[in-house]
C-alpha positions in Angstrom: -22.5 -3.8 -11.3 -23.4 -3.3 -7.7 -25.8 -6.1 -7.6 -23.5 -8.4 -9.1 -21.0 -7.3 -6.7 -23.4 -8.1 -3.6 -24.9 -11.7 -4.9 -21.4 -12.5 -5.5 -20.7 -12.0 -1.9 -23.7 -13.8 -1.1 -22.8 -16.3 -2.6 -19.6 -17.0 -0.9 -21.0 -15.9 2.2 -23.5 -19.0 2.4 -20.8 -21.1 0.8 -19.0 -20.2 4.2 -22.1 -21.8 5.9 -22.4 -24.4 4.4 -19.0 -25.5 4.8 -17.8 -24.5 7.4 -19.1 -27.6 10.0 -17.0 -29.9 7.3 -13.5 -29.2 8.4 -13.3 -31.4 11.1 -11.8 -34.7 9.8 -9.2 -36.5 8.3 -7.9 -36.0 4.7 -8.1 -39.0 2.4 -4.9 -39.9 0.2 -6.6 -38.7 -3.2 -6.7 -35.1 -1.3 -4.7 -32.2 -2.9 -3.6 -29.0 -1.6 -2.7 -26.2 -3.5 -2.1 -22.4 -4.1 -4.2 -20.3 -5.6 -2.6 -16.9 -6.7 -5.5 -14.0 -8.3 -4.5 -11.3 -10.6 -4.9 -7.8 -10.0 -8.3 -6.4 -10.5 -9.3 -2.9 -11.5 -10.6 -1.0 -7.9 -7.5 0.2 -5.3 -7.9 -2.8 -2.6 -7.1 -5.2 -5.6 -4.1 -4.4 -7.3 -2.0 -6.2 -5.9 -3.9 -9.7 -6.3 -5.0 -12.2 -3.7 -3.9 -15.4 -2.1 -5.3 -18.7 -1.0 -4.9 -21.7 -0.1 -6.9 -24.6 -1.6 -8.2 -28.0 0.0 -9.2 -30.7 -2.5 -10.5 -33.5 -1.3 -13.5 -35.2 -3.4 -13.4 -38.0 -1.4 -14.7 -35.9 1.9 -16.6 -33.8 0.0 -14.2 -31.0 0.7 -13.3 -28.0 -1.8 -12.7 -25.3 0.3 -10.6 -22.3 -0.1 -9.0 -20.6 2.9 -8.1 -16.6 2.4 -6.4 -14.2 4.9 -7.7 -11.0 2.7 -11.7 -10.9 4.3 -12.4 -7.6 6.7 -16.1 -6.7 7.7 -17.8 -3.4 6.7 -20.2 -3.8 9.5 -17.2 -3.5 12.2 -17.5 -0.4 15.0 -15.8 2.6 13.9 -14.7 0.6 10.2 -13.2 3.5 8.8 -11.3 4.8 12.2 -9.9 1.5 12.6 -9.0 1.6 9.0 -7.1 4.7 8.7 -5.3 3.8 12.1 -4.2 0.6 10.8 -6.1 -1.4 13.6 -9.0 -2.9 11.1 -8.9 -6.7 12.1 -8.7 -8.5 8.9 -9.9 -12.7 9.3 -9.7 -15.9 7.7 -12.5 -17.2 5.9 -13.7 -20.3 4.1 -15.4 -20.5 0.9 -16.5 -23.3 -1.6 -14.1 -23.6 -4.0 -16.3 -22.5 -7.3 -18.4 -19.8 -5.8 -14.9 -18.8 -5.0 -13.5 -19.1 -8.4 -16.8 -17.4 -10.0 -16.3 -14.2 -7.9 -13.2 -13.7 -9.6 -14.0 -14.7 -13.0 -16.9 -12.3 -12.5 -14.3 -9.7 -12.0 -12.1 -10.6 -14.9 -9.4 -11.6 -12.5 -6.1 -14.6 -13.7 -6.8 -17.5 -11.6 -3.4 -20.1 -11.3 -3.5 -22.7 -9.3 -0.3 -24.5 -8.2 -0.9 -28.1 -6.5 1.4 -28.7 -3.7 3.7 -32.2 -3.8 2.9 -32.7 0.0 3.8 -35.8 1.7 -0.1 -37.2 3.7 1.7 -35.8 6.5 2.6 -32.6 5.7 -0.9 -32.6 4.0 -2.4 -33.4 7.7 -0.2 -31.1 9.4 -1.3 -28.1 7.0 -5.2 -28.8 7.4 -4.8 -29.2 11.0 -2.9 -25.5 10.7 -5.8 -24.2 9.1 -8.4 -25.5 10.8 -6.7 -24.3 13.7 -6.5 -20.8 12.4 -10.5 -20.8 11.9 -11.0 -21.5 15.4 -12.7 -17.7 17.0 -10.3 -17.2 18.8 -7.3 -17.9 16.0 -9.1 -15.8 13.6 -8.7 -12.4 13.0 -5.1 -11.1 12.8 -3.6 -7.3 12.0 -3.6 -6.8 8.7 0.0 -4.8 7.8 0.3 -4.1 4.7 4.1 -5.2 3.9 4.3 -7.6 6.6 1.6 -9.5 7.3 -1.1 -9.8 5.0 -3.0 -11.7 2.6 -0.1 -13.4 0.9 2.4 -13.9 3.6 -0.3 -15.6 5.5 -0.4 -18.5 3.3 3.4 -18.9 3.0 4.0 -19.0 6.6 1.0 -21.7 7.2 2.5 -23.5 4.3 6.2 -22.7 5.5 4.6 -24.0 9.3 3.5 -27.5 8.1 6.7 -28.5 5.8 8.9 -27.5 8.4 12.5 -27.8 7.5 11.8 -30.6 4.5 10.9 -26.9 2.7 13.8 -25.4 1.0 13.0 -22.1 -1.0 16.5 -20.8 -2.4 15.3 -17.2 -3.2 14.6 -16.9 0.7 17.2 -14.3 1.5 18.5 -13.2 -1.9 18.3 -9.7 -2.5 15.4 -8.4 -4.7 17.2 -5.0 -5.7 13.7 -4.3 -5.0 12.7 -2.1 -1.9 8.7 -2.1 -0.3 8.2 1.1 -1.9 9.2 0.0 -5.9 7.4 -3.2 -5.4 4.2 -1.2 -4.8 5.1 1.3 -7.2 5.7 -1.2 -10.3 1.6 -2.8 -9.6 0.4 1.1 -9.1 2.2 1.9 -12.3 0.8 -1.0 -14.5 -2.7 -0.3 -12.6 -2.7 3.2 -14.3 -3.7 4.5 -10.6 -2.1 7.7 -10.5 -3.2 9.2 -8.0 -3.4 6.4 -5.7 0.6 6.3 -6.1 1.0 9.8 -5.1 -0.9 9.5 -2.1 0.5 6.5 -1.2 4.1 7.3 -1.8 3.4 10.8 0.0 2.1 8.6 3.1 5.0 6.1 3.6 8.0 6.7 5.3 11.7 5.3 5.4 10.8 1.6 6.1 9.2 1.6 3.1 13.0 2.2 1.4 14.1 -1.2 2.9 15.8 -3.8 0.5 13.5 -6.6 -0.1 15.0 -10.5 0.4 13.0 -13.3 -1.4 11.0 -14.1 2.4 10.1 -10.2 2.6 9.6 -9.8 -1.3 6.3 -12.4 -1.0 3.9 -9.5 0.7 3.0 -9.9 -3.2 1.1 -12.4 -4.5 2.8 -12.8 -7.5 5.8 -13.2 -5.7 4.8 -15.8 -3.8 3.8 -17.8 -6.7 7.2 -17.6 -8.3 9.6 -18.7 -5.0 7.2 -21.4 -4.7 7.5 -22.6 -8.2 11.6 -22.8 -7.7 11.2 -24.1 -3.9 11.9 -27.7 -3.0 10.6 -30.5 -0.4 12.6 -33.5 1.1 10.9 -36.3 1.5 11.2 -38.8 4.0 13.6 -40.8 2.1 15.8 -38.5 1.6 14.7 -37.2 -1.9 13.8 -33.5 -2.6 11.6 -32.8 -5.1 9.7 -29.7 -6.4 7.2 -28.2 -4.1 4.8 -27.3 -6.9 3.9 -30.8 -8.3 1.8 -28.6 -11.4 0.6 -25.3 -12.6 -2.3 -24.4 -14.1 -4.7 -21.7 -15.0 -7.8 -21.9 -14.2 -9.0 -18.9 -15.4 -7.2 -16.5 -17.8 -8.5 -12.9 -17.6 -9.6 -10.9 -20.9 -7.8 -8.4 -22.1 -9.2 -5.3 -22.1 -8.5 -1.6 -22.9 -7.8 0.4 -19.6 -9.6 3.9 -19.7 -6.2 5.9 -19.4 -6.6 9.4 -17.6 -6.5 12.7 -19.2 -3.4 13.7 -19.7 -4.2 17.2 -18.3 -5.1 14.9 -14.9 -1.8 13.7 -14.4 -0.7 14.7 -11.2 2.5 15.7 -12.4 1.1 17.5 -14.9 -1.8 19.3 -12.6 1.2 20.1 -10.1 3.3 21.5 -13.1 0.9 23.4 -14.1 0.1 25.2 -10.3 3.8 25.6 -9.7 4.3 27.3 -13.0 1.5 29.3 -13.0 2.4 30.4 -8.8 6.4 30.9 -9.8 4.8 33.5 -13.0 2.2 34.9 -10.8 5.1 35.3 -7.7 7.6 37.1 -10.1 5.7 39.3 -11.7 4.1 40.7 -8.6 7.1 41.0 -7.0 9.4 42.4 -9.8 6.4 44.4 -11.6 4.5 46.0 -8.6 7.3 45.0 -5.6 4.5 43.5 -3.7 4.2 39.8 -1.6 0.7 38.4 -1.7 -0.1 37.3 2.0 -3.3 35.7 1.2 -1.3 33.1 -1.1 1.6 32.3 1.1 -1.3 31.5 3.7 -3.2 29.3 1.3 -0.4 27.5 -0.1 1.7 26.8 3.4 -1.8 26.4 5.4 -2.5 23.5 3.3 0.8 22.4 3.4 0.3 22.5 6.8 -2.9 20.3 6.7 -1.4 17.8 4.7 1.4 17.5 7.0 -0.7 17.0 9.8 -2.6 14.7 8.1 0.8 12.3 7.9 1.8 13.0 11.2 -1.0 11.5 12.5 -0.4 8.3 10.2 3.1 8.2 11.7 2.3 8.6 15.5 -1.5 7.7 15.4 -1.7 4.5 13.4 0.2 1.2 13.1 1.2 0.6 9.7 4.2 0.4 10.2 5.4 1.7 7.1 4.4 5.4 7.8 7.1 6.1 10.2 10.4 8.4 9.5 8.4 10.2 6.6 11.0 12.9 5.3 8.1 14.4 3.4 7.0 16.1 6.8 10.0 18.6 6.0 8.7 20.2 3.2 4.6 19.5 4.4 5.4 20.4 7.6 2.9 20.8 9.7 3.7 23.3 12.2 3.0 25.8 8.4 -0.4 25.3 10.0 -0.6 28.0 12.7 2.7 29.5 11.6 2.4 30.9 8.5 -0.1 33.1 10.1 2.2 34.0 13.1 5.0 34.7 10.4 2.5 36.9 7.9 0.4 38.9 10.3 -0.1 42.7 9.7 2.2 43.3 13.0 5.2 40.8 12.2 8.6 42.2 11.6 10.9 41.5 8.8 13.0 39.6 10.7 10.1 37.2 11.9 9.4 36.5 8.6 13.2 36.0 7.5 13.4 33.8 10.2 10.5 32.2 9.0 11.3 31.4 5.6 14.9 31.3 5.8 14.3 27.8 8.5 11.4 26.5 5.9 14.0 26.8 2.8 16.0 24.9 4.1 13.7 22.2 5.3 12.3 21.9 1.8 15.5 21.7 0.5 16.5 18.4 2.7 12.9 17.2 2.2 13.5 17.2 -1.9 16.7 16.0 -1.2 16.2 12.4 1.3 12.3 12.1 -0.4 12.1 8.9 -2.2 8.3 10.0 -3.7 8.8 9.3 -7.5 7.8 11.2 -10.1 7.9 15.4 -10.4 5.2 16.2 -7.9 8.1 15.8 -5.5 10.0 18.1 -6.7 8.1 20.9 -8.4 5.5 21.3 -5.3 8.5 22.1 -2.7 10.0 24.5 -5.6 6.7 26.4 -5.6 7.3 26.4 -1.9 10.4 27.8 -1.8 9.5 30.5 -4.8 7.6 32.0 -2.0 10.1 31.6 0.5 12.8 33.5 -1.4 10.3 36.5 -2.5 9.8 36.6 1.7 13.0 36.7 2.8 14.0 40.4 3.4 17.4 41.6 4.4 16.5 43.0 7.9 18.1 47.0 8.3 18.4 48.9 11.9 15.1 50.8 12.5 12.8 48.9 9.6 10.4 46.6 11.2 8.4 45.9 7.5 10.4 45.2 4.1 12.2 48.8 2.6 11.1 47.9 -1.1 8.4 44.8 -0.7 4.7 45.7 0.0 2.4 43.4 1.1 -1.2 43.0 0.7 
């Protein structure tokens, strides 16, 4: 698998050579343009498909595929720049059946939807592109929900038809925000885990209603407003945008290795916050004692996490990690606190203080958290278990709990 992988990339890596001295003329009448939209693939950075836009043109000797989707491992500090959201992503070239071979190689749908361009418009869009290959034009920041592989290719398209292009789903509402968009490809994807993380990292512009326009950070999407979008021509006559569609490459089906059910992160988290709320009542009820050791491993990594999203909100630029109401129940100020609140030497009343103020934060964090499934809701309830067994009515002249021990 990994050698197939790297003489794939080989491949379109000296396709890109080879090509890329060949932009620079004039399009003969015979040439086509068109967009190519690729199915989701089975590894993370794939799921949501790919993008491109194709140049046919047999008459030049031109079959080139321009894609917004290329990043380079070899980059300074790759995985810094990644996590911070400041990874320039570029615009490469590739021959149009190496192209098509990498993803057949992957078992990835392949459509192809040829564009009813005017020769104009057909010039106008070449010219776009070639401009965007210049060295200067072409790296960009990749975001995401906003400007990514897809989008890229609607707005270059979008920039050449000018206002001949009609698209009538443009700003209809989706019903659809960012976040359930994401979710539906995770979902179908089988990556579990992948959603949790992802839907613990994104914050409240993730919520936003979707329009048509913003609803096209998906490939899919993009392929289906263009299919119903419209061009007017010179003379006055609109016609389709998409002229034809076609496959050029349907993927097998296959049988997707599900995950243990007993992996399920609902079920893993289900499980810890039962077997925490037994552990946490028995003690407490049997042998009137509060573990310290657990309350500092459970809100110390808490703690960690939440410092961990913090920094994606104030130290990166996603832009979608912002306003993350998560942060009230993985708070990350747990990490020193929890120790300041559970020391030998604290006071009752530190420690009512202490989970009385994070009750209520996981309370609001359950309540305005748009995470989906029951992670989000039975982690914060182990949480606040602990909080409740903690919080001690405070009587003159007791400075430790007058039934709880603690060890």
């Amino acid at each position: 698998m990994g050698q197939r992988v790297w003489m794939i990339l080989l491949i379109l890596h000296l396709s890109f050579i080879i090509h890329h001295s060949s932009f620079a003329q004039n399009l003969s009448p015979s040439a086509k343009m068109s967009l190519l939209t690729v199915g989701p693939g089975e590894d993370l950075y794939s799921v949501f498909g790919h993008t491109a836009i194709r140049v046919n043109d047999p008459a030049r000797n031109i079959d080139v595929t321009f894609g917004w989707g290329g990043f380079r491992f070899a980059e300074n500090n790759f995985y810094v720049k990644f996590l911070r959201g400041t990874l320039p992503y570029y615009i490469d070239a590739y021959d149009m059946y190496p192209f098509l071979y990498a993803y057949q190689a992957e078992n990835r749908t392949v459509r192809e939807q040829i564009l009813n361009l005017s020769q104009a418009q057909k010039e106008k869009l070449f010219a776009v592109l070639q401009t965007n290959m210049l060295p200067e034009n072409r790296t960009y920041q990749y975001k995401f929900f906003y400007d990514n592989c897809a989008s890229r290719p609607r707005d270059k398209i979008a920039e050449a038809c000018g206002d001949s292009l009609t698209i009538p789903t443009k700003a209809k509402m989706t019903g659809k925000s960012y976040r359930d968009w994401m979710n539906d490809y995770l979902d179908k994807s089988g990556k579990t885990w992948a959603k949790l993380g992802m839907n613990l990292a994104i914050g409240n512009p993730a919520d936003e209603q979707t329009d048509g326009w913003h609803a096209m950070y998906l490939p899919d999407n993009v392929h289906d407003q263009m299919a119903k979008s419209t061009l007017r021509q010179g003379d006055g006559r609109v016609v389709p945008l998409v002229a034809s569609d076609q496959t050029l490459f349907e993927a097998r089906q296959t049988i997707r290795q599900q995950l243990p059910f007993i992996l399920d992160p609902n079920v893993v988290f289900g499980l810890l916050a039962l077997a925490v709320a037994v552990y946490t009542i028995r003690r407490y009820m049997l042998a009137g004692k509060v573990d310290r050791w657990l309350d500092r491993l459970l809100f110390g990594v808490s703690g960690f996490l939440g410092w961990f999203l913090y920094l994606l909100w104030v130290g990166t630029d996603h832009g979608v990690t912002a306003w993350n109401p998560t942060l009230l129940y993985l708070m990350p100020l747990h990490l020193p606190l929890i120790y300041w609140a559970t020391r030998p030497s604290a006071t009752a009343r530190r420690r009512t203080v202490y989970f009385s103020v994070t009750s209520i934060l996981i309370l609001l964090g359950m309540i305005l958290s748009n995470v989906p499934g029951g992670v989000d809701v039975v982690y914060p309830l182990m949480l606040l278990i602990r909080c409740v067994v903690n919080i001690q009515v405070v009587r003159r002249g007791y400075h430790t709990p007058a039934r709880v021990e603690e060890v």
